[in-house]
C-alpha positions as CSV (number, residue, x, y, z in Angstrom):
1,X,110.6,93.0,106.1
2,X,111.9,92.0,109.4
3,X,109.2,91.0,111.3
4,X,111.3,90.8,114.7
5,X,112.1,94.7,114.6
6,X,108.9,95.4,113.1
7,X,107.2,93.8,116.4
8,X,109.9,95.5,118.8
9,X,108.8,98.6,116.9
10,X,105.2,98.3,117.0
11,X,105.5,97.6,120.7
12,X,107.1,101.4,120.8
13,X,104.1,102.6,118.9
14,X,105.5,102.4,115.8
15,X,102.2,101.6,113.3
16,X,100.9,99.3,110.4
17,X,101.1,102.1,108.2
18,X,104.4,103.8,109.0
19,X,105.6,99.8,108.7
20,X,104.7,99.3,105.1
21,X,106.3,102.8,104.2
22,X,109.6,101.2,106.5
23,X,109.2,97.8,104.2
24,X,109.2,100.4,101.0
25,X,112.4,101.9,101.8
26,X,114.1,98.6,103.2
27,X,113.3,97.0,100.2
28,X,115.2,99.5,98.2
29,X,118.4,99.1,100.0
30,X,118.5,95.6,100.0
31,X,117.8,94.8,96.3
32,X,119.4,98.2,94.7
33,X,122.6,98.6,97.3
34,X,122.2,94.6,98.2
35,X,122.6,95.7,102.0
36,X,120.5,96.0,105.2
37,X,119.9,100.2,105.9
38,X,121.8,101.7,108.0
39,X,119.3,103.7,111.2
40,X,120.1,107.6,110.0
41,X,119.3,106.6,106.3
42,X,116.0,104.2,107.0
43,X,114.5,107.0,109.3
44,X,115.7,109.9,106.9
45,X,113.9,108.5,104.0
46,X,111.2,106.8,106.3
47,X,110.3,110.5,106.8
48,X,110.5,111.9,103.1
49,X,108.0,109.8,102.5
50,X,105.9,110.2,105.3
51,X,106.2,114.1,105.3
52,X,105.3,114.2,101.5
53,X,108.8,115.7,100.9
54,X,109.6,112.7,98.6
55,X,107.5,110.1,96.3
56,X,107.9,106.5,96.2
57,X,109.8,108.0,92.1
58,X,112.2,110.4,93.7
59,X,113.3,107.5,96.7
60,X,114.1,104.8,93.8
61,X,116.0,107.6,92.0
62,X,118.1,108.5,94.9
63,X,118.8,105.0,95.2
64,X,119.9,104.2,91.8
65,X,121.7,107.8,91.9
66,X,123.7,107.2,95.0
67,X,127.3,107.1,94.7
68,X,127.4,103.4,96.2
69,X,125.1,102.4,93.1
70,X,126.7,104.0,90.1
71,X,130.5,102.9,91.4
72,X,128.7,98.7,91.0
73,X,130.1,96.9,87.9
74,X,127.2,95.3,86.3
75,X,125.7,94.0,83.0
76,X,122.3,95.0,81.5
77,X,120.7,91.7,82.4
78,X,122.0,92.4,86.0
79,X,120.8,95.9,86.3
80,X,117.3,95.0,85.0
81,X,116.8,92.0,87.4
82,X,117.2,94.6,90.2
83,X,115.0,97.2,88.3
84,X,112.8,94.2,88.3
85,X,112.9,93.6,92.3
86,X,113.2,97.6,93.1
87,X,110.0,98.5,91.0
88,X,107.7,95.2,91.1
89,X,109.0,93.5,94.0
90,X,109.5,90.1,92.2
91,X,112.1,88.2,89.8
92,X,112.0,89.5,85.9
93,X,109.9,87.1,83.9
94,X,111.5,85.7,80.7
95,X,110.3,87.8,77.9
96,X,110.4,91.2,79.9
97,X,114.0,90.7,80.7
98,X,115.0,89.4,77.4
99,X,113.0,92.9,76.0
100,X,114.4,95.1,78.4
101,X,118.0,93.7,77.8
102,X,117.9,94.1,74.4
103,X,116.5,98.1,74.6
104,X,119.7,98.8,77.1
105,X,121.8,97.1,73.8
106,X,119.9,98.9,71.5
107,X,120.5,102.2,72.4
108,X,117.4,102.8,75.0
109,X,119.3,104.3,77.9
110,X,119.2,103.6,82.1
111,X,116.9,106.7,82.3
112,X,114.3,105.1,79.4
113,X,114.2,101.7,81.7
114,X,114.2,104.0,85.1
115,X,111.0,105.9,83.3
116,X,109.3,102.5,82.3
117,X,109.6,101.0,85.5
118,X,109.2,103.8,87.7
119,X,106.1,105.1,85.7
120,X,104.5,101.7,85.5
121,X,101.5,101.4,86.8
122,X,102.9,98.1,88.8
123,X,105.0,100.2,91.0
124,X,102.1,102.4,91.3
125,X,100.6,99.7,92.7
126,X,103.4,99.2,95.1
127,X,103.3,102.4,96.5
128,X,99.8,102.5,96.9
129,X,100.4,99.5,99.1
130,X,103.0,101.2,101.2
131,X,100.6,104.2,101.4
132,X,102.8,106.3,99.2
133,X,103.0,108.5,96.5
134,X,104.4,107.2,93.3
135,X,104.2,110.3,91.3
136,X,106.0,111.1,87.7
137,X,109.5,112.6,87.2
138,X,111.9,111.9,84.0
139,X,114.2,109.6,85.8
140,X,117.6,108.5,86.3
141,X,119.9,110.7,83.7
């Protein structure tokens, strides 16, 4: 996260909690659109979240639904690395991005990985940490 905002922030009352939930959604921009959120966006699915509207499932989806997502060339090995950082918040290890790679060639489809990732019980972990809900859905189509 960035800590200077997060401090400019906290001194307007913003707190620990609604922080980690602001880290959540930051997170997603920068490793699945690989840019910084814009305000309007941030607070919009800040709130989701917050509100119960949304679970930490339906944010990634929007994410890796959005227009700005879908029109990025990539290969499989590229997608899942940032599958990887969306979902687990770390780098794909060897043998998970070698198996996932060779599903997405072998006729598993984005919305197989989307459901394996988002349904882990690693990104539930996740979103426990941000305070969130992960919750189940059947994923990017």
């Amino acid at each position: 996260g960035r800590a200077v905002e997060y401090l400019a922030d906290k001194q307007a009352g913003i707190s620990e909690a609604d922080y980690k939930v602001w880290c959540f959604v930051e997170r997603m921009y920068m490793e699945v659109l690989n840019r910084t959120a814009d305000e309007a966006g941030l607070r919009n699915w800040v709130s989701y979240l917050q509100n119960g509207t949304m679970t930490g499932i339906q944010v990634a989806e929007g994410f890796l639904l959005s227009e700005e997502f879908l029109a990025k060339e990539m290969t499989d090995e590229e997608y899942i690395h940032i599958m990887y950082r969306a979902f687990f918040n770390r780098d794909a290890d060897l043998d998970g991005l070698e198996t996932w790679t060779n599903a997405l060639q072998n006729g598993y489809t984005k919305n197989d990985v989307f459901n394996g990732f988002a349904n882990s019980v690693e990104f539930g972990v996740l979103c426990r940490e941000a305070g969130i809900m992960q919750a189940f859905v059947e994923g990017v189509k």
